[in-house]
C-alpha positions as CSV (number, residue, x, y, z in Angstrom):
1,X,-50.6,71.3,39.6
2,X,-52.1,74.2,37.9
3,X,-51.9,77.6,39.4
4,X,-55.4,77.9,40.1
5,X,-55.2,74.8,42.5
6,X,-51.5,76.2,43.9
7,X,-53.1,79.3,45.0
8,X,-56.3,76.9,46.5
9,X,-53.6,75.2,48.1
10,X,-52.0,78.2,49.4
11,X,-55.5,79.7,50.8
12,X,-56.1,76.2,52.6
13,X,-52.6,76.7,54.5
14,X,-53.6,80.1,55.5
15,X,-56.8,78.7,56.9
16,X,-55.1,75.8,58.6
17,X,-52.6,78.3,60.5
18,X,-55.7,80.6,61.3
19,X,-57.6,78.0,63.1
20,X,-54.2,76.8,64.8
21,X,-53.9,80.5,66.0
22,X,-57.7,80.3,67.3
23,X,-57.0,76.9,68.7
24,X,-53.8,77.9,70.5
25,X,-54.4,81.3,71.2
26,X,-58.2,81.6,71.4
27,X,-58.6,78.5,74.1
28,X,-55.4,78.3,75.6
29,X,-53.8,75.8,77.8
30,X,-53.9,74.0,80.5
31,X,-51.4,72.6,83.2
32,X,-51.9,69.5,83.7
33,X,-48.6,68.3,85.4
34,X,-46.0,69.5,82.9
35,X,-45.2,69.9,79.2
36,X,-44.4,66.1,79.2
37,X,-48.4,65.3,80.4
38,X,-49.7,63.2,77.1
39,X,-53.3,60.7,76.9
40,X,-50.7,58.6,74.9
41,X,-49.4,58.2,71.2
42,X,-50.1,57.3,67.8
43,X,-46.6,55.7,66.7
44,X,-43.8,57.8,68.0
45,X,-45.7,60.9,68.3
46,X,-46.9,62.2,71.6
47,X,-51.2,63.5,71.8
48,X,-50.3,66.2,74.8
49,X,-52.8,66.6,77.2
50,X,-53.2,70.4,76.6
51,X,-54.1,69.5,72.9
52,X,-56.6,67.2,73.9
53,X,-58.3,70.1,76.4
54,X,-58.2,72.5,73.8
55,X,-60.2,70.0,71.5
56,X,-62.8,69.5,73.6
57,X,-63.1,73.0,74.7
58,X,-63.5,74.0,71.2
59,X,-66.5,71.4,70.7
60,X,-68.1,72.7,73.7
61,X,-67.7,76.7,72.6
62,X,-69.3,75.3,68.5
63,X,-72.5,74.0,70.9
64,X,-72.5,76.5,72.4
65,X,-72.3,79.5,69.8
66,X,-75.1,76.9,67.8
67,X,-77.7,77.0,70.8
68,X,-77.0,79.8,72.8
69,X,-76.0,78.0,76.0
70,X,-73.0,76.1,77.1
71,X,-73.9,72.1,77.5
72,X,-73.0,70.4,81.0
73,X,-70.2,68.1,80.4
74,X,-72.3,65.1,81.2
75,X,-74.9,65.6,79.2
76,X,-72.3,66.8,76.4
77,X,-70.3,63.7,76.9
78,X,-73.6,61.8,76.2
79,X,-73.9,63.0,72.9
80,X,-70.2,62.1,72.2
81,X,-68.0,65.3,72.8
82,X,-65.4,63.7,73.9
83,X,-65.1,60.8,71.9
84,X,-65.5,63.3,69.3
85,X,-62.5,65.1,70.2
86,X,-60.1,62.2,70.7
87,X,-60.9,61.2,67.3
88,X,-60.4,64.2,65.6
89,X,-56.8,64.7,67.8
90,X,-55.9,61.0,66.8
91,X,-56.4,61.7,62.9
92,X,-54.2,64.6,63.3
93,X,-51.5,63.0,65.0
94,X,-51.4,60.2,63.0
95,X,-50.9,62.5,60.0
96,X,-48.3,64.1,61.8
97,X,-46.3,60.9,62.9
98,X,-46.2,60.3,59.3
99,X,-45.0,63.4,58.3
100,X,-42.0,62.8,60.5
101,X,-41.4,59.0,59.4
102,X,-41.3,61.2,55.8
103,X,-39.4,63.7,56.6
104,X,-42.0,66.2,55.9
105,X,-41.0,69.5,57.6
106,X,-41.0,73.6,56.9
107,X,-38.1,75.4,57.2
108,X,-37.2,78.3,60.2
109,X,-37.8,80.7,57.4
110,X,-40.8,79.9,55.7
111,X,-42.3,79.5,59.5
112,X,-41.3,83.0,60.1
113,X,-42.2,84.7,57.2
114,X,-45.6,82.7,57.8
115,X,-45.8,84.2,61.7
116,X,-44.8,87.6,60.6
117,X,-48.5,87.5,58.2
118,X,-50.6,86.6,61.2
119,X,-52.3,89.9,62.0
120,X,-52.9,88.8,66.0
121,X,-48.6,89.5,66.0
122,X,-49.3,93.0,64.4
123,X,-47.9,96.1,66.5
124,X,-49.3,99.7,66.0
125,X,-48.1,100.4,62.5
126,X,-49.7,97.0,61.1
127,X,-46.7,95.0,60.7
128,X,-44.9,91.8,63.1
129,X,-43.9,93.4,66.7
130,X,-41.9,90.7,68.6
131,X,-42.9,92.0,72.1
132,X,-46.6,92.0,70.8
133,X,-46.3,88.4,69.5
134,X,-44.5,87.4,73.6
135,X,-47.3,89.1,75.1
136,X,-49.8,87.2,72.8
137,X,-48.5,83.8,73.9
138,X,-47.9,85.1,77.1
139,X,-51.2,85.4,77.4
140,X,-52.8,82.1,76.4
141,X,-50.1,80.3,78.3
142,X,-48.1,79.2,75.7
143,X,-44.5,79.9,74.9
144,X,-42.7,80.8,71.2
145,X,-41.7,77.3,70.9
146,X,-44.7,75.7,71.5
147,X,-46.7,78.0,69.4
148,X,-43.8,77.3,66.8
149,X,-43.6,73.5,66.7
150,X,-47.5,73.4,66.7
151,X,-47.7,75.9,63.5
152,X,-44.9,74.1,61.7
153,X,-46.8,70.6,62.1
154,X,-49.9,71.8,61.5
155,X,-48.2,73.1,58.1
156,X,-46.4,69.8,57.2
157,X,-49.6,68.0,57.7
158,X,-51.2,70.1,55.0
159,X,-48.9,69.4,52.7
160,X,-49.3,65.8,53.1
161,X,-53.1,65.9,53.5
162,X,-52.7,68.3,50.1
163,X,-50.5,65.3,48.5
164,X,-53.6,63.0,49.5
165,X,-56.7,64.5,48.4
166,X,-55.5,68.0,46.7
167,X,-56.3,66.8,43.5
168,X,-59.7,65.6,44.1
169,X,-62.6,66.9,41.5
170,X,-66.2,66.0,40.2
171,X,-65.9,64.7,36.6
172,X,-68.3,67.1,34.2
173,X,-70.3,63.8,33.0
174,X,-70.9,63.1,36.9
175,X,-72.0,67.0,37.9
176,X,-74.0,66.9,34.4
177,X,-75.6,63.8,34.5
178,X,-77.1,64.2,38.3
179,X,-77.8,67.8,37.3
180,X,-80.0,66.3,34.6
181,X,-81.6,64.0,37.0
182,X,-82.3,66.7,39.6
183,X,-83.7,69.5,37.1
184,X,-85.8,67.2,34.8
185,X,-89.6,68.4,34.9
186,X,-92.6,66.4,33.2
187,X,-95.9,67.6,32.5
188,X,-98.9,65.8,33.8
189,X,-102.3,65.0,33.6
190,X,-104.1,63.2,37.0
191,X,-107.1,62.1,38.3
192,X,-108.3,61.1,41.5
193,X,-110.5,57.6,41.8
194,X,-112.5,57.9,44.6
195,X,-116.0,56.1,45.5
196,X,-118.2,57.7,43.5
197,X,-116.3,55.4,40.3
198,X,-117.8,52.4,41.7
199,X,-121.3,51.2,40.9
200,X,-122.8,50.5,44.0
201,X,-121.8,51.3,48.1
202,X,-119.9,47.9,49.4
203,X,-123.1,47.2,51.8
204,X,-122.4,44.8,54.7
205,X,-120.3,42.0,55.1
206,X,-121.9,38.5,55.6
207,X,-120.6,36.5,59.0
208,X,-117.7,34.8,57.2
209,X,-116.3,38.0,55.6
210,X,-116.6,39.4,58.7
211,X,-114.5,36.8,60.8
212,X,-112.4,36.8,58.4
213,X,-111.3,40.4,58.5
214,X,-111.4,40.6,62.1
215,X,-109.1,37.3,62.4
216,X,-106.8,38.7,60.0
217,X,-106.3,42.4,61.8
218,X,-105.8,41.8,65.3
219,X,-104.4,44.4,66.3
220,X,-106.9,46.8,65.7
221,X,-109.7,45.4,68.0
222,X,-106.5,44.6,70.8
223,X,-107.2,46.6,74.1
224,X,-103.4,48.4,75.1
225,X,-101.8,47.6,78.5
226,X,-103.6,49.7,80.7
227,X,-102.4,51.0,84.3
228,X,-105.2,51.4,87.1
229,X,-103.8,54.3,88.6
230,X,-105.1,55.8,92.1
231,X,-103.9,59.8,92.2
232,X,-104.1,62.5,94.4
233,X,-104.4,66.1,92.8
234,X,-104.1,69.4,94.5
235,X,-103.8,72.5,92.1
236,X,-103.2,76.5,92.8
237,X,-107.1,77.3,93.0
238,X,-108.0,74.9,95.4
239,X,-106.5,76.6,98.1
240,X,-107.1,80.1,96.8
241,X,-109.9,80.9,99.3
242,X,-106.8,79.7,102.4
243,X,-104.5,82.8,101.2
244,X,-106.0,86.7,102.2
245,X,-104.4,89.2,100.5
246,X,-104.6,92.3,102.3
247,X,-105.2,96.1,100.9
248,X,-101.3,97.3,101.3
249,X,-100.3,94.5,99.4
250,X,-102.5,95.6,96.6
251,X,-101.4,98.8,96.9
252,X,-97.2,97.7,97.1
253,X,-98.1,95.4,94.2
254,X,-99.6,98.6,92.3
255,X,-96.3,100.4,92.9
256,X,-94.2,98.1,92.3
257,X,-95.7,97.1,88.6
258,X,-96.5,100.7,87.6
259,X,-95.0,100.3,84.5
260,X,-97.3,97.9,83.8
261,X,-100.5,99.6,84.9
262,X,-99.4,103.8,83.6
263,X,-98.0,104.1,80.2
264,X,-96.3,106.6,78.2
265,X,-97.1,108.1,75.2
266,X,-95.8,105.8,72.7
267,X,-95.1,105.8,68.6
268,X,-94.8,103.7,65.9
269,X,-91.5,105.3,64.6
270,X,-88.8,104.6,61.8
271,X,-85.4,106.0,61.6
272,X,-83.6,106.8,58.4
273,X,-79.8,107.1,58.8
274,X,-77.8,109.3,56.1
275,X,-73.7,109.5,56.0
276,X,-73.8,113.2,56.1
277,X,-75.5,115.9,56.7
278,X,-75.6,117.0,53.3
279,X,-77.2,113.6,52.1
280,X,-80.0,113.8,54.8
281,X,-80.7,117.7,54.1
282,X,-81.2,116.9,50.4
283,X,-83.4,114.2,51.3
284,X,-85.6,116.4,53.5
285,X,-86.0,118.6,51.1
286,X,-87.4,116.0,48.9
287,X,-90.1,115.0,50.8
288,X,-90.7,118.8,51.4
289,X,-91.2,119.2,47.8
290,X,-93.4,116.1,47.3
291,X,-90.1,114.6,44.5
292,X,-89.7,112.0,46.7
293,X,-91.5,109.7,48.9
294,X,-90.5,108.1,52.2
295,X,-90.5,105.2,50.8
296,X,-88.4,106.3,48.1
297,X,-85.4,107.8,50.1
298,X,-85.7,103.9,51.9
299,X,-85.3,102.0,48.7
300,X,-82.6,104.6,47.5
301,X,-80.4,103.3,50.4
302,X,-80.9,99.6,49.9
303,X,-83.2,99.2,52.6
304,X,-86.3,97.6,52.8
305,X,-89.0,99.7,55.8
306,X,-88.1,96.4,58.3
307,X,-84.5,97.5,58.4
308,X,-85.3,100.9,59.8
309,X,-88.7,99.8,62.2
310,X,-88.0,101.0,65.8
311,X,-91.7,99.8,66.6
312,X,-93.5,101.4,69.4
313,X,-91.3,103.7,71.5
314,X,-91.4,106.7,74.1
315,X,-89.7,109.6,74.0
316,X,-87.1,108.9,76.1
317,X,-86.6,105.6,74.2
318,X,-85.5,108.0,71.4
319,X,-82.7,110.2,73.2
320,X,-82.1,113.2,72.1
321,X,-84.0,113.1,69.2
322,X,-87.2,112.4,70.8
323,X,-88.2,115.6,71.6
324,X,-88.3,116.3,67.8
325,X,-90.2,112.9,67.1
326,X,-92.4,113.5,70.1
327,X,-93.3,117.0,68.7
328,X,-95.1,115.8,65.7
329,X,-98.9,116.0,66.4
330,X,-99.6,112.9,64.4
331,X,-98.1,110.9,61.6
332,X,-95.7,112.6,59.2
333,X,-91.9,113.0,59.3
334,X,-89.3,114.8,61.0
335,X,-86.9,117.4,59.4
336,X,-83.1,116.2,59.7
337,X,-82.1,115.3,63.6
338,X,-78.9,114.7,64.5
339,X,-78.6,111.3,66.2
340,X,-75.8,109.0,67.6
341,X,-75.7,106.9,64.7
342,X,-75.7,110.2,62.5
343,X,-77.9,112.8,61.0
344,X,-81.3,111.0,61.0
345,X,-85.5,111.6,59.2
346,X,-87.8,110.1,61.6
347,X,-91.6,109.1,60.6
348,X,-94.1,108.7,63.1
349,X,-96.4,106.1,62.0
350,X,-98.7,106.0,64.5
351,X,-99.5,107.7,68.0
352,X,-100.1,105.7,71.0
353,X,-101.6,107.7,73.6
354,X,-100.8,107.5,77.1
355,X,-102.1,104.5,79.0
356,X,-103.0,104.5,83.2
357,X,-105.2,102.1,85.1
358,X,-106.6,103.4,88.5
359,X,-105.7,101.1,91.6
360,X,-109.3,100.7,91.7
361,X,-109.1,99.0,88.0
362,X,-105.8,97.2,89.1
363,X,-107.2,95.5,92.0
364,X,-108.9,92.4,90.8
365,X,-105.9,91.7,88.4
366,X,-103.4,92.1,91.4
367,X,-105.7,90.8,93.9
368,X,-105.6,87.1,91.6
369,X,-101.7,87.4,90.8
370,X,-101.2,87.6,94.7
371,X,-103.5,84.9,95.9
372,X,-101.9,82.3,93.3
373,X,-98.6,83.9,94.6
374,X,-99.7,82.5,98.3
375,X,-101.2,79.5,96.8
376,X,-97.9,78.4,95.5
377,X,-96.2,79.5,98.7
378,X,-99.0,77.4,101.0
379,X,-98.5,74.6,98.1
380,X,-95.2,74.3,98.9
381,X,-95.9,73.5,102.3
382,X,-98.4,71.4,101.9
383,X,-96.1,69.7,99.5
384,X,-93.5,68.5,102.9
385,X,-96.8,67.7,104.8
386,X,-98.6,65.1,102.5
387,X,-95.5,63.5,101.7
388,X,-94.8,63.2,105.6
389,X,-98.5,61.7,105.5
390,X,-97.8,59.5,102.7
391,X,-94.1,58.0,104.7
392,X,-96.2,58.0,107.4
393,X,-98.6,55.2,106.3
394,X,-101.0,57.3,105.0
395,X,-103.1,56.4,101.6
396,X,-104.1,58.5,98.9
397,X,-107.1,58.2,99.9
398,X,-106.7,59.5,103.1
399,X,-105.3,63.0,101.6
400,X,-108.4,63.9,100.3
401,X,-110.2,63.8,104.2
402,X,-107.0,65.7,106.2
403,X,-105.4,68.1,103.2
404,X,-108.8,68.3,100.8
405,X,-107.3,67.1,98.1
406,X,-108.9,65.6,94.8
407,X,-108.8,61.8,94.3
408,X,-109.4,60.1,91.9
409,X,-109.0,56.6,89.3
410,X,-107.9,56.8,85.8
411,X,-106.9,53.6,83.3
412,X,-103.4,54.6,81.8
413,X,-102.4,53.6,78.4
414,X,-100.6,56.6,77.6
415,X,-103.1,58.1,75.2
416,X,-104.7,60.4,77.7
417,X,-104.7,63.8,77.3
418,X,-107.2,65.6,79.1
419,X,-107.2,66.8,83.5
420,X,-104.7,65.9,84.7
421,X,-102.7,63.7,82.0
422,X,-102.0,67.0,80.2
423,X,-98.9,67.6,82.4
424,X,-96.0,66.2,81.2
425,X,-94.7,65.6,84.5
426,X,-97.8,63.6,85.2
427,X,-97.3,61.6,82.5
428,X,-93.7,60.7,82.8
429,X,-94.8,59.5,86.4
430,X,-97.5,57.2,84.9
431,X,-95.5,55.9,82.4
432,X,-92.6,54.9,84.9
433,X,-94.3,54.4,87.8
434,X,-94.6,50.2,89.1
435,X,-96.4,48.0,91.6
436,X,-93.2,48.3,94.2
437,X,-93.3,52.2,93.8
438,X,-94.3,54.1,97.2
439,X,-96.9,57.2,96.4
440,X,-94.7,60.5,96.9
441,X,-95.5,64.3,96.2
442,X,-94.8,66.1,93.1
443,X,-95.1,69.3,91.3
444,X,-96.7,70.0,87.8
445,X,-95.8,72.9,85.6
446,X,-98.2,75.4,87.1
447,X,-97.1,74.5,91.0
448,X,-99.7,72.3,91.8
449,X,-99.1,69.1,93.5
450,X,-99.7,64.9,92.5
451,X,-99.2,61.6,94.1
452,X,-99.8,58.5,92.1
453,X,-100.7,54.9,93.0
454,X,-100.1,51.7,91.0
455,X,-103.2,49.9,91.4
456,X,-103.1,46.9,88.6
457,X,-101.8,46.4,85.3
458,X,-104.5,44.8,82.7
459,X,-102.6,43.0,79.7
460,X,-103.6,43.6,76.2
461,X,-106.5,41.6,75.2
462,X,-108.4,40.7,71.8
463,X,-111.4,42.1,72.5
464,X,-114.4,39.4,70.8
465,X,-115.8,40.5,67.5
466,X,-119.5,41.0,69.7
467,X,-117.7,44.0,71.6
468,X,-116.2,45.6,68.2
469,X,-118.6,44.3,65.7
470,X,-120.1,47.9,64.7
471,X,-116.0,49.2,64.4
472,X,-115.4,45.7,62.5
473,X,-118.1,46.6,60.1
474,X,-116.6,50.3,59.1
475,X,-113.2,49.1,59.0
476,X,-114.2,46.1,56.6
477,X,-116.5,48.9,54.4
478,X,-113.5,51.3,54.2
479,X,-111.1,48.3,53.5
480,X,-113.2,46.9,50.6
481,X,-114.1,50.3,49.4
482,X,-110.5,50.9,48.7
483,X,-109.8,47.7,47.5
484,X,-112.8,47.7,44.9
485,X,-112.0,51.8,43.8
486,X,-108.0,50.3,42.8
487,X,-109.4,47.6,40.9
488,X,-111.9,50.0,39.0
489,X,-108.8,52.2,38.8
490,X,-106.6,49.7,37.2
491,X,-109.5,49.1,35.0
492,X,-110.0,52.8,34.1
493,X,-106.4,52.8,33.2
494,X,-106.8,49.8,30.5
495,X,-110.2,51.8,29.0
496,X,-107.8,55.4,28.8
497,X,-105.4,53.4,26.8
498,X,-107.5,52.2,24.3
499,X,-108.7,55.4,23.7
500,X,-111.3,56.1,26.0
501,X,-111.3,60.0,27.5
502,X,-110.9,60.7,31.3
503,X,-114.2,62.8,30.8
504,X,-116.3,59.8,29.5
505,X,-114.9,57.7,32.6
506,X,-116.3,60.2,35.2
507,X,-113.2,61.7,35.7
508,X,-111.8,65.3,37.0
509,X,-108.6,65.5,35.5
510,X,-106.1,68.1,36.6
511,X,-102.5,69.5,35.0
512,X,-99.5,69.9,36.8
513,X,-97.3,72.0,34.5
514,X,-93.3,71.9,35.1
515,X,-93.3,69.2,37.9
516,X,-90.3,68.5,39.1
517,X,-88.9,65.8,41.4
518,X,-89.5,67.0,44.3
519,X,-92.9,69.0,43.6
520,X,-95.9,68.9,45.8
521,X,-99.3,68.5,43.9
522,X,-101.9,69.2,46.6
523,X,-104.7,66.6,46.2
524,X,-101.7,64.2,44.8
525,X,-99.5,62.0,46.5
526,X,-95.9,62.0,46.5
527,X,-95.9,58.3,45.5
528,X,-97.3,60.0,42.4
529,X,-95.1,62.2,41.6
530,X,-91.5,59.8,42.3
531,X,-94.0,57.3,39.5
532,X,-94.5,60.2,36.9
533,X,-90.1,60.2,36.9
534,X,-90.5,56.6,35.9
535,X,-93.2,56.3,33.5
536,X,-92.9,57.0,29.7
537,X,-94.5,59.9,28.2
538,X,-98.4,59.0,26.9
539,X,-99.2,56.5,29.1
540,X,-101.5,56.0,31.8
541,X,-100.4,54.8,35.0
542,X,-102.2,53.8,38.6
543,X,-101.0,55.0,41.4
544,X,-102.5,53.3,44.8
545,X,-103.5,55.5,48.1
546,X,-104.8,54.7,51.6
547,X,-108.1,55.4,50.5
548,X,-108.6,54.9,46.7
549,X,-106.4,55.5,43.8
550,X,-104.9,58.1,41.6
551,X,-104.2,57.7,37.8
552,X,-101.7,59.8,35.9
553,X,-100.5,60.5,31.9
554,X,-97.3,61.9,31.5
555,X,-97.7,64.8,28.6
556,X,-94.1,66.1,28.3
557,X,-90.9,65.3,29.1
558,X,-88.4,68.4,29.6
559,X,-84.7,68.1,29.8
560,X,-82.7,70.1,32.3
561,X,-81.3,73.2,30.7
562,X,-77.8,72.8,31.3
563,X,-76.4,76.1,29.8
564,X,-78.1,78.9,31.7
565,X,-76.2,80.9,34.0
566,X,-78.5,79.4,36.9
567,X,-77.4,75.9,35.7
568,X,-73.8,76.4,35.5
569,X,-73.8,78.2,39.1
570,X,-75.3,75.3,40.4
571,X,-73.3,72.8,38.8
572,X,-70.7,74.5,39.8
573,X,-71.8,74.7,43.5
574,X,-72.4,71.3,43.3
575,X,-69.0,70.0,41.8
576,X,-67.0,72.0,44.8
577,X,-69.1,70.8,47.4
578,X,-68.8,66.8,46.0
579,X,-65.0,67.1,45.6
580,X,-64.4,68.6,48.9
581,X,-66.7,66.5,50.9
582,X,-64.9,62.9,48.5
583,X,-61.7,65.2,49.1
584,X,-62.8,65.1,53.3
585,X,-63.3,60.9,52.7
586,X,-59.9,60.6,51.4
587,X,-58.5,62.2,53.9
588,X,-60.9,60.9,56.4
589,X,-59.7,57.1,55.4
590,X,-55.8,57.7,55.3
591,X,-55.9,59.1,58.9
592,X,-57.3,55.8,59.8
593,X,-55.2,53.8,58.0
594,X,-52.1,55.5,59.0
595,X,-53.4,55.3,63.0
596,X,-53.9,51.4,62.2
597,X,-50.3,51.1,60.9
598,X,-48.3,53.2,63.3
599,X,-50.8,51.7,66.2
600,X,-52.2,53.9,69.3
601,X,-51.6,53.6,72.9
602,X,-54.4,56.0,75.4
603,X,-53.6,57.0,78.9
604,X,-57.3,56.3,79.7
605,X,-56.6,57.7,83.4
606,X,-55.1,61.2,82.1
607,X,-58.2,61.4,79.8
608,X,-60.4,61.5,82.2
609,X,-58.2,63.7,84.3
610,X,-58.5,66.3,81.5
611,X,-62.8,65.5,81.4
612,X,-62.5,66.1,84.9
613,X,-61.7,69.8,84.3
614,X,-65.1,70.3,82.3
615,X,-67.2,68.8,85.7
């Protein structure tokens, strides 16, 4: 092995005992009936209960730190957490089971020089403090010799998953011959075929052509299943005029919000930060003297003016410094202000003066806001009393007479979109909702309230050609329109290549300069593109679309440059990340050969005593 991949090898072990430190340390442990607690055993090798917690744990915590929120355990366990975790444990202990039928072990000293390194062990004066390190483990739960024996096998199993798959790499002609796939670009000339290329409109089919076309599409002129749905709708504003709002609620409301309704001064401020105060001074006086711009002293300091936006503040937004900000009568910059994050040049962009709206003003906005407050408080109720209604053998129809609500009929197919069927909720009920279903309340997105009847279900039916003839006739025109501008097309195609010139066809033609595989041509397809890396350079070629047809001529053909330092970045990007994820495989496929050789046994009740602790 070269040194290059010894000190890879090196760097991976160091990695491996890092994330057995996070693993260990970082999610601790759990007691679940004694050191001895296992979910079973690949060969002779125990899978401990604590390791199989910890697992799982740290899947949850990666979903979590990916979308911000930690997942219920059922609804984690339906995406596969768990079976997720077992699998990755088994792989590992299989691994390690073989490393003991080996012999595959590191020595006390190796393991404590390696444990001396890890930095969580360090005392005050950087290096391995022994009562830091107790008081580590202490701390996750763990003692030295469980720490210990984890480290050393996670260690030995690198070296055997090294032995495996260390060597893997992407051969040159493989990276070079892909790369030349990937970066190959082609000149092009195209044309779009469209209806004007045809001599005449298609016109009107006869009966026969007709019949023919609507026997042969079905589906097009087939009514969907369709639910006759009874509903009952009662929404915020119908009940507005039932809810008074008096004056001193107005007036509480107006308190209450006045940050809402009287406004500070405001500005549209940036902050430049500087190391010292000499720096900052120096660039003051630059802008002083007119050497220097604002945006200057920005781009000086690597910034761009996004990095140092505070948008629109007050003055007490700023601290200490806003009194100096504040002080400006209009856009310009500060002189040098001292700051928390050091000394500081402010620009004021823009003033935003001072904002209030009288009670007077306020009163029709918080006048509405408080109604639909009591309309959702009065829905509410209304909500227990029509369902009461409803188990009391009252119809839908009968809500509209005692609670005023709105009923109505609408035929379902799930296509809807408009009223009512623009609540998801709504929808959800109409899709689920069957012929055995009882009508019950419930509440849509903006608190108003629904109850939905089954009435009938109406089968698809072929409508007859009389009902759909007009829609028959403009789907056969658009249908034979296409058809006839592809034949033209593949005609046009024949005339280009003896010679004729797109101009003298009628044609617009276009070139797309440097496409590449994955280019988008707007007006072109991408079927036309993945043709032009097919087709040999001079010809013309036909390229069908829903509605006519494109042809293409492919100019030039340019190779990939495979010596630029781009290039050889990439290649070399690419070669890593191919032999690490064949190196991943490798691996991947021993573990399961090795767990289908030593054979595993699974405590399926102490697995789910160990889920149980995520409930």
């Amino acid at each position: 092995m070269s040194m290059s991949q010894n000190k890879i090898a090196r760097g991976a072990v160091w990695i491996i005992m890092a994330l057995v430190l996070v693993g260990l340390i970082g999610f601790g442990s759990f007691n679940f009936g004694g050191s001895s607690s296992s979910i079973g055993r690949v060969g002779e090798t125990e899978i401990s209960a604590n390791r199989y917690y910890r697992e799982v744990n740290a899947q949850l915590n990666a979903i979590e730190q990916q979308f911000g929120q930690r997942l219920p355990f059922s609804q984690a366990q339906m995406f596969g957490v768990d079976q997720q975790a077992l699998s990755t444990v088994l792989s590992q202990v299989a691994l390690e089971n073989e490393t003991a039928r080996l012999g595959i072990s590191v020595g006390d000293q190796e393991l404590a020089g390696r444990i001396r390194d890890i930095s969580a062990f360090a005392g005050p004066d950087g290096a391995f403090d022994r009562a830091t390190y107790d008081f580590v483990l202490q701390q996750s739960g763990l003692t030295a010799s469980e720490f210990e024996e984890s480290l050393r096998s996670e260690v030995a199993r690198t070296i055997l998953q090294d032995a495996v798959a260390g060597g893997v790499a992407s051969q040159p002609a493989f990276v070079r011959t892909l790369y030349a796939w990937a970066r190959e670009t082609r000149d092009l000339t195209w044309a779009r075929v469209d209806a004007t290329a045809l001599e005449a409109p298609v016109g009107l089919p006869d009966d026969a052509q007709l019949t023919a076309f609507y026997e042969a599409h079905p589906e097009d002129y087939t009514t969907p299943e369709t639910k006759k749905l009874t509903y009952a709708w009662l929404r915020p504003e119908d009940v507005l005029d039932q809810v008074e709002v008096s004056e001193e609620k107005i007036q509480k409301a107006y308190e209450d919000r006045s940050d809402e309704f009287r406004k500070p001064e405001r500005r549209l401020v940036e902050r430049l930060v500087y190391g010292n105060d000499a720096e900052a001074a120096d660039a003051a006086q630059r802008l002083t003297d007119g050497t220097a711009s604002f945006e200057d002293l920005v781009a000086e300091r690597g910034l761009d003016l996004a990095d140092i936006d505070l948008g629109d503040v007050t003055e007490a937004d700023l601290g200490p410094a806003g009194s100096t900000v504040f002080a400006l009568e209009g856009p310009g910059t500060t002189a040098v202000v001292t700051t928390d994050f050091g000394p500081a040049i402010f620009r004021v962009n823009a003033v935003l003066a001072a904002q209030e709206t009288s009670l007077a003003d306020a009163t029709p906005t918080l006048r509405d806001d408080l109604a639909r407050d009591g309309a959702r408080g009065l829905l509410a109720d209304l909500a227990t009393q029509i369902d009461d209604a409803l188990a009391g053998g009252a119809t839908i129809e009968d809500l509209a007479g005692e609670f005023g609500v709105t009923v109505a009929q609408l035929d379902w197919t799930g296509a809807e979109q408009d009223g009512i069927a623009a609540y998801d909720t709504f929808r959800a009920a109409a899709d689920a909702v069957t012929e055995d279903d009882y009508p019950q309340v419930e509440h849509l997105a903006d608190n108003g309230l629904f109850a939905l009847r089954l009435d009938e279900i109406v089968a698809p039916a072929l409508q007859p050609l009389d009902a759909v003839r007009d829609a028959a006739v403009a789907d056969w025109q658009a249908d034979e329109t296409t058809a006839r501008i592809q034949a033209r097309a593949a005609v046009m195609a024949t005339e280009l290549a003896s010679g004729q010139t797109p101009d003298a066809l009628g044609l617009a033609p276009t070139l797309a300069i440097a496409t590449s595989r994955d280019s988008q041509i707007e007006g072109a397809s991408a079927a036309m593109v993945e043709a032009a890396f097919t087709a040999g350079a001079g010809a013309w070629t036909k390229v069908d679309t829903d509605d006519g047809a494109l042809l293409f001529r492919v100019d030039a053909i340019h190779e990939a440059d495979q010596d630029s330092e781009a290039a050889m970045a990439a290649k070399s990007g690419f070669a890593d990340q191919t032999a690490e994820s064949l190196s991943q495989d490798i691996q991947a496929a021993f573990a399961a050969a090795l767990e289908t050789q030593a054979g595993i046994t699974l405590d399926q009740a102490m697995i789910a005593a160990v889920n149980a602790q995520f409930q």
